[in-house]
C-alpha positions as CSV (number, residue, x, y, z in Angstrom):
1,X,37.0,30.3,35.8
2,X,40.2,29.1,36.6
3,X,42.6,28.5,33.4
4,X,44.4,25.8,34.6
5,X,41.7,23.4,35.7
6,X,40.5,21.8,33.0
7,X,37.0,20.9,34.7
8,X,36.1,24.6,34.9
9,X,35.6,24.3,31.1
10,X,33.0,21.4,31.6
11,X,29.6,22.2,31.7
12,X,26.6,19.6,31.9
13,X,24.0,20.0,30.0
14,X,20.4,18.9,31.1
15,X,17.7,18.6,28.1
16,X,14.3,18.8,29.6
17,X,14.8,16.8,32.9
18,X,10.9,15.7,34.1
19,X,12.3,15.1,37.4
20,X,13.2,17.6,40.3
21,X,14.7,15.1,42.2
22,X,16.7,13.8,39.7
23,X,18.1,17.2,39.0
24,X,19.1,17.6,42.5
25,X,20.7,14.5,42.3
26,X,22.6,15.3,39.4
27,X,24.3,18.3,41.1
28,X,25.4,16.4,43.8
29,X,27.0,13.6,41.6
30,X,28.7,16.9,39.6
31,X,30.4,18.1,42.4
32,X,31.1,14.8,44.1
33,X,33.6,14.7,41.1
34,X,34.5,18.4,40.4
35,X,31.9,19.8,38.3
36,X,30.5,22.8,38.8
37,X,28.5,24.0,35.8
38,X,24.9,22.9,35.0
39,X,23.1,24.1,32.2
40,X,19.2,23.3,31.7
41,X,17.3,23.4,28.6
42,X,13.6,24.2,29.6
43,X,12.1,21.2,31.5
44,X,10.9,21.0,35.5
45,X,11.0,23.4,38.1
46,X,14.0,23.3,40.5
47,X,13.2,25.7,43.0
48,X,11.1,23.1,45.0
49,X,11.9,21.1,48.0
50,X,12.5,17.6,46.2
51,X,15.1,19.1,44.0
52,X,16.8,21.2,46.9
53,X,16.5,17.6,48.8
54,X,18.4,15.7,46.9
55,X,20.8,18.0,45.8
56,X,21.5,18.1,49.5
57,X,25.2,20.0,50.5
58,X,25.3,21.0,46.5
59,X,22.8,23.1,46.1
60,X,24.8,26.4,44.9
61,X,25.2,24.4,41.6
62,X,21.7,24.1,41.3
63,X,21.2,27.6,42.4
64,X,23.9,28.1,39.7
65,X,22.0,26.3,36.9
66,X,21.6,28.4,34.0
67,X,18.6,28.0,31.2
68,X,18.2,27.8,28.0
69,X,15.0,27.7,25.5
70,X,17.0,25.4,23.0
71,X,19.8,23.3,23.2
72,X,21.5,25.6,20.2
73,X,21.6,28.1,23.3
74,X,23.1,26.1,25.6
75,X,26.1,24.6,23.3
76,X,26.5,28.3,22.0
77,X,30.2,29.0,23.3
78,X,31.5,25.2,23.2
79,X,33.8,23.8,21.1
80,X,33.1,19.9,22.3
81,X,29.9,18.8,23.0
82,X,29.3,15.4,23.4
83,X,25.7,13.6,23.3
84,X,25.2,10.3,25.5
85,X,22.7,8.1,24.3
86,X,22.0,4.4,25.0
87,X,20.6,3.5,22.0
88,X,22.3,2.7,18.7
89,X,21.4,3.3,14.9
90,X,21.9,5.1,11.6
91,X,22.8,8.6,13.1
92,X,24.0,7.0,16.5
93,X,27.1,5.7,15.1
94,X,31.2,6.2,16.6
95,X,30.2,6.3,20.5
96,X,32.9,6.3,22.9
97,X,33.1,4.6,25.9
98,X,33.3,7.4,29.2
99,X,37.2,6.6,29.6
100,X,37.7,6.8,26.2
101,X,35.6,10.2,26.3
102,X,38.0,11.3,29.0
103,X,41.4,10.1,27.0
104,X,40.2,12.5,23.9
105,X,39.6,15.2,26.1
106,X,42.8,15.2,27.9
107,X,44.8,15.0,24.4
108,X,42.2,17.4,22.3
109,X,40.2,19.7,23.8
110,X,42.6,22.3,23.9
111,X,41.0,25.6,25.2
112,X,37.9,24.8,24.7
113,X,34.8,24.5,26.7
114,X,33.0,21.2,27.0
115,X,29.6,20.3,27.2
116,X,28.4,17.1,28.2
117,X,24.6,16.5,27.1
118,X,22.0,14.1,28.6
119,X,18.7,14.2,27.6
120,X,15.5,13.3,28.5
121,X,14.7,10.4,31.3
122,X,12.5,8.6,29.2
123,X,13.4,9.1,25.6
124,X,16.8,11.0,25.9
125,X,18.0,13.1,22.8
126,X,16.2,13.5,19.3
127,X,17.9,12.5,16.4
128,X,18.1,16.5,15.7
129,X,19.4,17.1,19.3
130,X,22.4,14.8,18.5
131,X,23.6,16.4,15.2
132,X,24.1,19.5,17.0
133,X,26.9,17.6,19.3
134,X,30.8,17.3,17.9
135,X,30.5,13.7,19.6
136,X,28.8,10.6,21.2
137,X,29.4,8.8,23.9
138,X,27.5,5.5,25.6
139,X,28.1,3.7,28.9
140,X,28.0,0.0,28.4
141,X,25.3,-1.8,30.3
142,X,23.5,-5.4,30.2
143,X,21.3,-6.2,27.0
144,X,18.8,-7.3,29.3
145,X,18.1,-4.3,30.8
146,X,20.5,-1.0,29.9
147,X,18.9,2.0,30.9
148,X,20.3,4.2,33.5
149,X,18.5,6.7,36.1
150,X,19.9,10.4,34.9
151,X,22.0,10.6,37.9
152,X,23.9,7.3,37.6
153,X,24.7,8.3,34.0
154,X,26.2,11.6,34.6
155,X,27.9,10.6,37.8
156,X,29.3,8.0,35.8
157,X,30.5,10.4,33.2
158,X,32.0,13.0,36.1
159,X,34.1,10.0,37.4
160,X,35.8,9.1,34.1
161,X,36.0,12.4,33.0
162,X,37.5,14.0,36.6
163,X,39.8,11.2,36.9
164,X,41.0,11.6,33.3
165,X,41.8,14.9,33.4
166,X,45.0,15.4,35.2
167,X,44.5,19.0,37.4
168,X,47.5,21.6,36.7
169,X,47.9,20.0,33.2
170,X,46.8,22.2,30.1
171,X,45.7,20.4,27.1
172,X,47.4,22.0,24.0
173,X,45.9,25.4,23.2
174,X,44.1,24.6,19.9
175,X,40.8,26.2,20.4
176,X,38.1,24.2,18.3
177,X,35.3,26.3,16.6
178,X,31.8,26.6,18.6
179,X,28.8,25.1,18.4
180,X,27.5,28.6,17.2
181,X,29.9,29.0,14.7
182,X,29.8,25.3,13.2
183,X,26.2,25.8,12.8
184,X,26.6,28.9,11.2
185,X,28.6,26.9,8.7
186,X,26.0,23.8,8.5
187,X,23.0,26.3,7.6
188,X,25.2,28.1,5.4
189,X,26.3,24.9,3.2
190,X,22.5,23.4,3.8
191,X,21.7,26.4,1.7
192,X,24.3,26.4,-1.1
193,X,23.9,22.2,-1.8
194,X,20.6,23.2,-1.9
195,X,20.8,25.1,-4.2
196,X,23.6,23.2,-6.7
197,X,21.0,20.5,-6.5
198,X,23.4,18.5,-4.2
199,X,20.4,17.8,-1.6
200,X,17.5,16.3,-2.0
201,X,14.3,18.5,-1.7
202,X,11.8,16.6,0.1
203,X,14.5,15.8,3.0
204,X,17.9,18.2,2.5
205,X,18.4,16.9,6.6
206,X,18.8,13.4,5.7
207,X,22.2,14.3,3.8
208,X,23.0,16.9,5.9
209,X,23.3,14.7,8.9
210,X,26.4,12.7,7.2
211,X,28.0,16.2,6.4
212,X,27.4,16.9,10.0
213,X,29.1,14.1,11.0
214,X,32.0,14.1,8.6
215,X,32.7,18.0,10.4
216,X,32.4,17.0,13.9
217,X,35.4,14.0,13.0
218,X,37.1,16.6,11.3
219,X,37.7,18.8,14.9
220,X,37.5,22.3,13.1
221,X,38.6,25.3,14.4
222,X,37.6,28.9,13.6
223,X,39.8,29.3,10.8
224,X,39.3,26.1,9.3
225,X,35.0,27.0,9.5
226,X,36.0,31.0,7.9
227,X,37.3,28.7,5.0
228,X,34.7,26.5,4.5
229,X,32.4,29.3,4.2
230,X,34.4,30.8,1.6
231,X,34.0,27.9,-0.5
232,X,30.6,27.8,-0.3
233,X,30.7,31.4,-0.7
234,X,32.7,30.7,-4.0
235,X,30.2,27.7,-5.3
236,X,27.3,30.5,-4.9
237,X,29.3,33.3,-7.3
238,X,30.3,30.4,-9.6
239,X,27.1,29.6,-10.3
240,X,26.4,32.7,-12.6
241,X,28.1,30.5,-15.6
242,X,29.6,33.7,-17.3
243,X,31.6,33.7,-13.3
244,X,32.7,30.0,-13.7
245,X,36.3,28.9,-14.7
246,X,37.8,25.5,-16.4
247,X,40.5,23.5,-15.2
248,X,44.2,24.5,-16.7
């Protein structure tokens, strides 16, 4: 991986694709644009003829792709991940626009890797698949009819995202906390407002969402996450009342 390009740090990330074609397609609109990193998370084969078709002269990044049983796995060592959906609701709230997507990147994502995360062709992500991304992101398309083939999207994406992202220039060296590590931290304070009663029993995830949210604005790094955990770590001993101090 070369330091200096700032697309070597850009993954995409495929969440059971049902299509070999599409997938083959995919790769070709990635390195059309630069990209050269494809990540799957279970879904079709790839090692047949349609998908090797349409991939046509980019089929080393589908040789490349690597998979995943989960999409936890495959967001593992990235500090941005960014969910593209097309619909909007309670936990699909703050998308950005692609070139927006691409402005935050060049001025934020420090060293970094990014993940960019599409999901399934006919339902895309859960509602659980998106808490586990730092952000969202939706391309604008006609209320009459505003669904994209897999391809378009993510070639869509590559465009914005390779233009916007000046080659040679190093984003400030700020490296946010991972995905593994900020879910570390979410199960960790899951189990401590648990516990203080903060969550609600029969659905602690409704809650938790929001907190997820909240986090992902706040950009945290490592540092920032070891703190947070030793405040919960802190609530937990505090709750022993002979532990627990008053205000001066």
């Amino acid at each position: 991986m070369t330091e200096n390009n700032l697309l070597d740090r850009i993954c995409v990330v495929l969440v059971e694709p049902q299509s070999p074609g599409n997938v083959g397609m995919v790769c070709r609109a990635m390195k059309n644009m630069g990209l050269r990193h494809l990540r799957l998370v279970k879904g079709c084969r790839t090692d047949q003829s349609e998908a090797r078709r349409f991939a046509v002269a980019a089929k080393d990044l589908l040789d490349g792709a690597v998979r995943f049983e989960s999409l936890e796995e495959a967001l593992a060592d990235c500090g941005i991940s960014v969910a593209t959906t097309r619909r909007i609701g309670k936990y699909r709230q703050e998308t950005m626009e692609p070139v927006e997507l691409a402005t935050r990147l060049r001025e934020g994502m420090g060293a970094s890797r990014v993940a960019l995360v599409f999901g399934r062709e006919d339902n895309g992500l859960s509602t659980d698949e998106l808490a586990l991304c730092r952000w969202q992101a939706m391309i604008p398309t006609s209320e009459e009819y505003g669904s994209l083939n897999l391809a378009q999207a993510v070639l869509i994406f590559c465009y914005e995202v390779s233009r916007g992202l000046v080659p040679g220039v190093k984003a400030p060296e700020r490296e946010l906390a991972t995905t593994a590590e900020m879910e570390v931290l979410y199960r960790h304070m899951e189990k401590t407002l648990y516990e203080i009663g903060f969550l609600n029993a029969a659905n602690p995830a409704h809650l938790m969402r929001t907190v997820r949210r909240i986090f992902a604005r706040a950009e945290l790094d490592v540092r920032e996450v070891a703190v947070l955990r030793g405040m919960m770590s802190q609530v937990e001993w505090a709750m022993d009342p002979s532990k627990r101090r008053e205000l001066p």
